[in-house]
C-alpha positions as a printed NumPy array, in Angstrom:
array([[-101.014,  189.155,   83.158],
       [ -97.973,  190.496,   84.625],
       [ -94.887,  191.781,   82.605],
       [ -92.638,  189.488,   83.452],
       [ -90.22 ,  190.181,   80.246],
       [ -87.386,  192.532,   79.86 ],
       [ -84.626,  192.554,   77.143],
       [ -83.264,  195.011,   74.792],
       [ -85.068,  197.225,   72.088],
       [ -84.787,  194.663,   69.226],
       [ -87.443,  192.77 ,   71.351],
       [ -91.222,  192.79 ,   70.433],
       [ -93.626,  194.867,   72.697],
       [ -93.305,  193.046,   76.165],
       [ -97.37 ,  191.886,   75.936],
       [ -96.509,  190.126,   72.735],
       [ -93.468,  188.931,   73.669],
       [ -94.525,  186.868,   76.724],
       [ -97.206,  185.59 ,   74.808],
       [ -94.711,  184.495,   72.378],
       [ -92.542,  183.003,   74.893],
       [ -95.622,  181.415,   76.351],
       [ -96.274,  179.203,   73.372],
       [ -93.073,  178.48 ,   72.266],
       [ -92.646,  177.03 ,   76.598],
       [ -96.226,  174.882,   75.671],
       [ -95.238,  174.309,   72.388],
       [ -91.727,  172.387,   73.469],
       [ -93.929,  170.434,   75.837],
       [ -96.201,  169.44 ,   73.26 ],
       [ -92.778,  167.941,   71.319],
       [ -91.783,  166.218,   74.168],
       [ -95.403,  164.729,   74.674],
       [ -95.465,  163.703,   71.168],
       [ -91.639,  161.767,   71.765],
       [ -93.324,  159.959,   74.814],
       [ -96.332,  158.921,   72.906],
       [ -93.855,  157.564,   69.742],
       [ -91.772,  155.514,   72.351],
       [ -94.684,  153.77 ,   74.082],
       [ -96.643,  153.192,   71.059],
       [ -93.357,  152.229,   69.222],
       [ -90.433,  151.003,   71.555],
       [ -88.826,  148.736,   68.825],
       [ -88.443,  151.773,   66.552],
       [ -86.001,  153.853,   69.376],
       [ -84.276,  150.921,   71.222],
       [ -81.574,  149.93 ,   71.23 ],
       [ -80.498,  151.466,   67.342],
       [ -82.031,  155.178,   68.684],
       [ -81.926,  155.275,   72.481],
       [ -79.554,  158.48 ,   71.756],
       [ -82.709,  160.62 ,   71.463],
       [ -84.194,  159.439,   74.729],
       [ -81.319,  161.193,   76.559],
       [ -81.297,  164.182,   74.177],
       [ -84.316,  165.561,   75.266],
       [ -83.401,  165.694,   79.505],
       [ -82.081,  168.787,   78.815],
       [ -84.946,  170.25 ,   76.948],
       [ -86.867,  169.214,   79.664],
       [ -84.936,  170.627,   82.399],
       [ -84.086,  173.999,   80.631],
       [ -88.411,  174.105,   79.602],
       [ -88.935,  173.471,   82.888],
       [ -87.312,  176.365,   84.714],
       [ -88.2  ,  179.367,   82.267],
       [ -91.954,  177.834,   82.76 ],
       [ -91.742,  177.824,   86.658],
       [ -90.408,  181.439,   86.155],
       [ -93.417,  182.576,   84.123],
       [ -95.544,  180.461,   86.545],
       [ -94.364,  182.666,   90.046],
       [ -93.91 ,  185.625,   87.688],
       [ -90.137,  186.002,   88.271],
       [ -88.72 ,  188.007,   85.326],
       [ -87.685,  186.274,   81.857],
       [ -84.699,  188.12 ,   80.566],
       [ -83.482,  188.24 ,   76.849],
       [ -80.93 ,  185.777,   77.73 ],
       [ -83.356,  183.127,   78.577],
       [ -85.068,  183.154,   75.418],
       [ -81.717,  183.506,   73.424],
       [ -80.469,  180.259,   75.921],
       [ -83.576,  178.481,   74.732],
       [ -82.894,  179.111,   71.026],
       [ -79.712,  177.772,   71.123],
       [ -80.763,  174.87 ,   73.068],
       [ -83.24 ,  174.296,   70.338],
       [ -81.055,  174.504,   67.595],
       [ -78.401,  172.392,   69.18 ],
       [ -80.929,  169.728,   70.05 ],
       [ -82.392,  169.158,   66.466],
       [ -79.06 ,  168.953,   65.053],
       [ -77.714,  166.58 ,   67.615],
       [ -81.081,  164.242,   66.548],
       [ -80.628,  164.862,   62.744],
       [ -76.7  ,  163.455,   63.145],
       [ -78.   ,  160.682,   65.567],
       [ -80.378,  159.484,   63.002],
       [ -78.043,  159.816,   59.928],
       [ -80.861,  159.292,   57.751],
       [ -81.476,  162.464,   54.954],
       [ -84.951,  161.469,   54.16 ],
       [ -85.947,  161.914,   57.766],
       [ -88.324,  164.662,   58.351],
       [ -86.368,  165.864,   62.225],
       [ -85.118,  168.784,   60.282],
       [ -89.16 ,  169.918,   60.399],
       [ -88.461,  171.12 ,   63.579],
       [ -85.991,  173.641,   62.825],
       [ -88.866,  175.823,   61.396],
       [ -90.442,  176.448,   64.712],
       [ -87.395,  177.162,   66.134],
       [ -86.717,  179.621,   63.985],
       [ -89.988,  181.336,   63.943],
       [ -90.008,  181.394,   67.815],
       [ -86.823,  183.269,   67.688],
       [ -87.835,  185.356,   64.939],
       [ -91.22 ,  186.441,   67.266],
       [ -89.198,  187.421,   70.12 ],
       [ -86.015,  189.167,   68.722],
       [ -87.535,  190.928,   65.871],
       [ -84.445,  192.313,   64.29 ],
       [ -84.352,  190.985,   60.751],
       [ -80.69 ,  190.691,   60.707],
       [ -80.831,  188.918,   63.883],
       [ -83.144,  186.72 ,   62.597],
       [ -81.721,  186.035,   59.389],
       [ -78.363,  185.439,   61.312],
       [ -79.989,  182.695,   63.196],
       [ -81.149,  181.693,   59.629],
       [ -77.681,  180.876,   59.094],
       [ -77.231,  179.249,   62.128],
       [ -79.444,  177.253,   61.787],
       [ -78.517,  176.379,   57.729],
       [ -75.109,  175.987,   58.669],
       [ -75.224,  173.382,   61.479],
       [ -78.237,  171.586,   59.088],
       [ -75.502,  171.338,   55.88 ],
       [ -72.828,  170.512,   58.256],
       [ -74.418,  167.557,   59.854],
       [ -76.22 ,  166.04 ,   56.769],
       [ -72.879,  166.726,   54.602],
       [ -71.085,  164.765,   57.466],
       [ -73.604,  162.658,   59.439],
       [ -73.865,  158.626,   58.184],
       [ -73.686,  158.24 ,   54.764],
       [ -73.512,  161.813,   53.667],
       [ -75.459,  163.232,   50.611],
       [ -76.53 ,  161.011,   47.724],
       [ -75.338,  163.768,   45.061],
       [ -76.932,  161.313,   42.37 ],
       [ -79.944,  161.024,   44.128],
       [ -80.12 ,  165.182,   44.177],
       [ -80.042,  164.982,   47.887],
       [ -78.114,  168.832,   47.913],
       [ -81.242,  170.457,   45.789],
       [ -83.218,  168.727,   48.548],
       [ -80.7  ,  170.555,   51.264],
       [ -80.88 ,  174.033,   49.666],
       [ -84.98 ,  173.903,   49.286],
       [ -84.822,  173.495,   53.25 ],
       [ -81.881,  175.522,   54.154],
       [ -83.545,  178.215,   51.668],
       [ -87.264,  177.637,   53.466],
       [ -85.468,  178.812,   56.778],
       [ -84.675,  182.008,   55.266],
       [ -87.865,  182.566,   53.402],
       [ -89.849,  181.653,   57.018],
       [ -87.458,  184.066,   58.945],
       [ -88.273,  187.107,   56.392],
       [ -92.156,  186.41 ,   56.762],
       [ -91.981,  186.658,   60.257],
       [ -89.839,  189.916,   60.026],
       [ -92.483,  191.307,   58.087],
       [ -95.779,  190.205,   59.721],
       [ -94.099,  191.362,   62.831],
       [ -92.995,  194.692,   61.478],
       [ -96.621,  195.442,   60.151],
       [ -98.019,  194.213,   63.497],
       [ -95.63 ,  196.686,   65.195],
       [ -96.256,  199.507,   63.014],
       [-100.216,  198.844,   63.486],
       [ -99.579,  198.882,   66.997],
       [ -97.697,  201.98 ,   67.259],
       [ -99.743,  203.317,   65.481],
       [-102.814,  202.708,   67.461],
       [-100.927,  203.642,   70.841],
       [-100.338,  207.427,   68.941],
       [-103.779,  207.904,   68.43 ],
       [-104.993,  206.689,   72.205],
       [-102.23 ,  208.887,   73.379],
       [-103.601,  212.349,   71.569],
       [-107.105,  210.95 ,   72.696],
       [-105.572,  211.226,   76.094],
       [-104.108,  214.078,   75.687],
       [-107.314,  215.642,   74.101],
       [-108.898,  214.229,   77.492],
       [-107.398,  215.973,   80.203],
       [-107.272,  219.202,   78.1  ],
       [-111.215,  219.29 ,   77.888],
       [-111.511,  217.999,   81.752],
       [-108.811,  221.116,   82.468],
       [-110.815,  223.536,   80.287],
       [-114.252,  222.296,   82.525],
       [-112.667,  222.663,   85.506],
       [-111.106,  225.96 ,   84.531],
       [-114.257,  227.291,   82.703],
       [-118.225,  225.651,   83.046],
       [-117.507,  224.368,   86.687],
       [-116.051,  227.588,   87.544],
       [-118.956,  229.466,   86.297],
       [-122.091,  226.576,   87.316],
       [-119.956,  226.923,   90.975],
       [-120.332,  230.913,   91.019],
       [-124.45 ,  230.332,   90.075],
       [-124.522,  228.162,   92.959],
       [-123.281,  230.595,   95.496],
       [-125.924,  233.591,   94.176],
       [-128.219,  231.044,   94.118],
       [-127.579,  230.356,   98.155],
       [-126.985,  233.948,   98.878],
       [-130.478,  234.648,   97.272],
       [-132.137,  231.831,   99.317],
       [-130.346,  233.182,  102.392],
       [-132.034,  236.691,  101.678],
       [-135.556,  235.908,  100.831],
       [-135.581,  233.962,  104.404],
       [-139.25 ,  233.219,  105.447],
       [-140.832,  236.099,  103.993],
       [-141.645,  234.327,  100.621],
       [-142.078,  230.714,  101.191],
       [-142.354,  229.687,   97.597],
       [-139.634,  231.68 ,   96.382],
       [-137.598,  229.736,   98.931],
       [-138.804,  226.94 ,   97.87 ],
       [-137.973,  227.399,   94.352],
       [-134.328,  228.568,   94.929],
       [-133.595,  225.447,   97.242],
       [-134.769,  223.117,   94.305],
       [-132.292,  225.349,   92.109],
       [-129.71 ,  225.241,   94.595],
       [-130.218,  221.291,   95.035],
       [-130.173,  221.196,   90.608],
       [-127.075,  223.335,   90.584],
       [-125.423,  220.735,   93.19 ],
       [-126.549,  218.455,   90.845],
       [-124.968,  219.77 ,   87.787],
       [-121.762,  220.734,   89.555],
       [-121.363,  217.01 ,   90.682],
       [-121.837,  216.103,   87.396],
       [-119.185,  218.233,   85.538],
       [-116.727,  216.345,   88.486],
       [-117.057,  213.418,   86.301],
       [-115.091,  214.24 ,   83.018],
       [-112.72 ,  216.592,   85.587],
       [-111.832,  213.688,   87.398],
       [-111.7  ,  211.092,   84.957],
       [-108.64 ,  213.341,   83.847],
       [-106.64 ,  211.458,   86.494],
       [-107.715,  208.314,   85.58 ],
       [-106.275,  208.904,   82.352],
       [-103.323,  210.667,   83.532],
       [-102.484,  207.213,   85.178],
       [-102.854,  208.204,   88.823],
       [-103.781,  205.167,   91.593],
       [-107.569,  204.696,   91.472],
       [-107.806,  204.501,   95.389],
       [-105.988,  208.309,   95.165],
       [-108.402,  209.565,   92.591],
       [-111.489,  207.39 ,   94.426],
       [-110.634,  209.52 ,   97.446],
       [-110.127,  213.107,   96.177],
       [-113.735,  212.295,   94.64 ],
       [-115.397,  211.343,   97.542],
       [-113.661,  214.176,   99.29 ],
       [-115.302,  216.675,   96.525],
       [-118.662,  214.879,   96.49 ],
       [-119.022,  216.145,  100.468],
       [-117.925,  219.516,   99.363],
       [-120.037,  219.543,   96.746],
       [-123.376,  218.319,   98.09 ],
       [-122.747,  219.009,  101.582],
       [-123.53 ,  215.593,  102.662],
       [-120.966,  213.709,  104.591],
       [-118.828,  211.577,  103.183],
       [-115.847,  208.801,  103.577],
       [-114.014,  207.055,  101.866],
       [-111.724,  203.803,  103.069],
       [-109.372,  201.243,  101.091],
       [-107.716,  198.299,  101.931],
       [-104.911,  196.275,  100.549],
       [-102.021,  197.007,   97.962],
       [-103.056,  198.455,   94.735],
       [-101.865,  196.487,   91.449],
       [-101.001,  198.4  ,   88.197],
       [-104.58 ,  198.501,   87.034],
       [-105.615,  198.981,   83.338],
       [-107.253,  202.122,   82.553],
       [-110.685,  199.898,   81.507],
       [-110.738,  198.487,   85.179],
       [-109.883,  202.055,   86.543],
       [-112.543,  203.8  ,   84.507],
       [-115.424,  201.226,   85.225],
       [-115.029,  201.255,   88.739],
       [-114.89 ,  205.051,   89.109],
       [-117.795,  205.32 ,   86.747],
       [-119.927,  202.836,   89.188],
       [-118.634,  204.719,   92.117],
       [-119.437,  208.138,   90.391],
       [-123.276,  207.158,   89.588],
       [-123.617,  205.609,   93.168],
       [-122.845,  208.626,   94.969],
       [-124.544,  210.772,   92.516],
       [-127.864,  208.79 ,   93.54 ],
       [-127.75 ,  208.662,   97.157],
       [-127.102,  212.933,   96.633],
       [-130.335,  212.514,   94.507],
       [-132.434,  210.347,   95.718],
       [-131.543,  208.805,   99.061],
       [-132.131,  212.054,  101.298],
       [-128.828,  210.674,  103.291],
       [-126.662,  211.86 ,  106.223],
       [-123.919,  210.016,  105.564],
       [-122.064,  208.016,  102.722],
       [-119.081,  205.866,  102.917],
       [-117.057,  204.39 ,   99.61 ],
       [-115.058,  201.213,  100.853],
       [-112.374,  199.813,   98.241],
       [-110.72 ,  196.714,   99.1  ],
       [-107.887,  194.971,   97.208],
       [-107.905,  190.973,   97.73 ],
       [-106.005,  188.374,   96.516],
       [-108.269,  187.279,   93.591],
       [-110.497,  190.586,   93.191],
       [-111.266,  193.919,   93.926],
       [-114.314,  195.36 ,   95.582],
       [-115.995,  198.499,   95.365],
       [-118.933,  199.791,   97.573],
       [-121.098,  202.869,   98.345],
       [-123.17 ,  202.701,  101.026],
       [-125.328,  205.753,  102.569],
       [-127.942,  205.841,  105.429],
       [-130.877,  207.039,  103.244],
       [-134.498,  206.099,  102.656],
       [-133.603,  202.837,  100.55 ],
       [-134.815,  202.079,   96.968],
       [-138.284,  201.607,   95.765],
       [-138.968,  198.096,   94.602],
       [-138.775,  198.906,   90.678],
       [-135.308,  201.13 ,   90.993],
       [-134.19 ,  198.636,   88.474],
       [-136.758,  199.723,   85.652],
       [-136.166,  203.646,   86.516],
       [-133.818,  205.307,   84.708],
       [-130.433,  203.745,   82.911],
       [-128.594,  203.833,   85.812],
       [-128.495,  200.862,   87.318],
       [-128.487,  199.298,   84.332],
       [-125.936,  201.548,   82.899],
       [-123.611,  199.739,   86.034],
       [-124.247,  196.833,   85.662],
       [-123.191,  196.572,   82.439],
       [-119.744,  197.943,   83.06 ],
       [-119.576,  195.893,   85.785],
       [-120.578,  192.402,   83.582],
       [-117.865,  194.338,   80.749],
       [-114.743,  194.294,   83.316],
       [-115.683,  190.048,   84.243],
       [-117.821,  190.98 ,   87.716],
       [-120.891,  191.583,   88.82 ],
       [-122.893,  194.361,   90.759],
       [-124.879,  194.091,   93.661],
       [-127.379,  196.098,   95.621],
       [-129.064,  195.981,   99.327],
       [-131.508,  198.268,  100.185],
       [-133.716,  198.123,  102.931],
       [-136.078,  200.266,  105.486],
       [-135.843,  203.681,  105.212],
       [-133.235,  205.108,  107.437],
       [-131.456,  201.438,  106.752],
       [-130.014,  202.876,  103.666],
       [-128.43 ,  201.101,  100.551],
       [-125.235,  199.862,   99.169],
       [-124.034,  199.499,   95.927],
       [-120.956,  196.817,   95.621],
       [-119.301,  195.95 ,   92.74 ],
       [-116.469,  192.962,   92.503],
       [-114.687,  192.259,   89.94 ],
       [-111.42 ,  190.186,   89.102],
       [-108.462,  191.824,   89.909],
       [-106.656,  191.966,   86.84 ],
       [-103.316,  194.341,   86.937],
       [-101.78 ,  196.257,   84.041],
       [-100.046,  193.824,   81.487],
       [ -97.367,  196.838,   81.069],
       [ -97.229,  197.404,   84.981],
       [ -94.332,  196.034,   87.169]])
């Protein structure tokens, strides 16, 4: 899902805030759905003594309604939304604990949620335990002052601090489960960044070292075919096959070289492209590659899987398709992406499935990112495609 949050640093990490501020939006609903059941299925119990409440929730339901329709057409949901909604919620639940007067009535319940929907978004504790007191004072105020007051016989102000304490005791829980969520999830991002890090350094230290050197084999290789000419058929023959296994080899090391953009974060439709441009240089077949549409901040899962699938497709129509020409298409829809390899070759035999891993190997990263793979193959000289389509899911920290 898209970001659609931004606020100040005492938020939570924007992912876990607009989940937050997605269930506390569903979870008002659910409070209003609950208000309609309780007035059809008891009318007698709100009218005419309790029609106040009726009216008290319009502007719940008009304030709910437009930070929903934002998330809906992903328009951004600043920190003064959410703080808007808090103080709609406390005001509401006070304004129904005065209308009903009554101390042994369990609206104050709702106060809790309140609170703990605040406390998930601004995850300051002294924020939080400030809207602790909020929320305590406008509670003691209204049930001190509201109908008959408190029954100080009855021990009705124990009954007040027990709540008015529970709100702080709930606030401080959620300071702390969200504090040792935060630190686990910082955490976890410092150790995928040095794994990144780590990344590129080994693709830089292939490109700068093993490809360097498999490269130079392949050109004494090619000189030394070049020399023996016709005069020694089978020594010709052997130093093509080496010359096609070194091609092989050097195509291969582009993998992990490459994938250091991917991790990087550059656009897969750049790095797609400058790897179809070095699989012609590389193999000496002809190659193209063609994208369509605008491309969404991608996660680096999607990213990787596709360029893996695209990486083993061309890798077997260098190998095994004997073709003249291959084109990688990437199109960006509405709803999902595609990806697909096509060459002019000699087509697949009709077990490719059971040789080897890999077609099976993409399939299964195409079934991990939610899509499916698909391959048509036909006549020789008709050639084969590989396609690949799967949902198109953007970055939930892109734009």
């Amino acid at each position: 899902m898209r970001n659609v949050f931004h606020g100040p640093a005492a938020l939570a990490e924007a992912d876990v805030v607009l989940q937050a501020v997605n269930v506390t939006v569903w979870g008002r609903w659910l409070v209003l759905l609950v208000v309609v059941f309780l007035l059809a299925y008891r009318p007698g119990f709100w009218y005419p003594d309790q029609v106040a409440h009726i009216f008290l929730q319009a502007p719940l339901v008009v304030f709910n309604g437009l930070v929903h329709y934002r998330l809906l057409t992903r328009r951004p949901v600043t920190w003064r939304w959410m703080l808007a909604l808090g103080i709609l919620d406390i005001a509401l639940i006070t304004a129904n604990v005065a209308v009903r007067g009554d101390f042994d009535s369990l609206v104050f319940v709702a106060y809790y949620p309140a609170l703990v929907a605040f406390s998930l978004v601004f995850t300051s504790p002294w924020l939080g335990l400030a809207w602790a007191t909020t929320a305590a004072l406008a509670y003691a105020g209204v049930s001190a002052g509201a109908g008959p007051g408190l029954d100080l016989e009855m021990g009705e102000e124990k009954a007040l601090l027990a709540r008015v304490a529970a709100m702080y005791v709930i606030v401080l829980c959620i300071c702390l489960v969200v504090r040792f969520e935060r630190t686990t999830r910082l955490a976890a991002l410092v150790r995928e960044r040095q794994a990144q890090r780590e990344r590129i350094e080994a693709s830089q230290e292939i490109h700068d070292t093993t490809a360097q050197t498999v490269y130079m084999i392949r050109l004494g290789i090619d000189v030394a075919l070049s020399l023996a000419g016709r005069s020694n058929p089978q020594l010709a023959e052997r130093l093509a096959a080496t010359s096609a296994l070194s091609k092989s080899a050097l195509w291969e090391l582009r993998r992990p070289i490459d994938m250091g953009d991917i991790v990087e974060g550059k656009e897969l439709r750049r790095v797609l492209g400058s790897h179809t441009e070095t699989f012609a240089q590389v193999t000496s077949v002809p190659a193209e590659f063609v994208h369509s549409g605008d491309e969404p901040p991608l996660t680096q899962e999607t990213k990787s899987g596709l360029f893996s699938i695209a990486h083993n497709a061309l890798a077997n129509a260098f190998l095994h398709a004997q073709a003249d020409r291959v084109e990688v298409r990437l199109d960006f829809g509405d709803g999902q992406i595609l990806l697909s390899v096509s060459d002019d070759g000699v087509g697949l035999p009709a077990d490719y499935a059971e040789r080897g891993r890999g077609f099976r190997g993409m399939q299964a990263v195409a079934e991990r990112l939610g899509g499916m793979l698909e391959v048509e193959t036909g006549a020789p000289g008709e050639g084969t495609t590989v396609s690949c389509v799967v949902p198109r899911r953007p970055d939930a920290r892109g734009d």
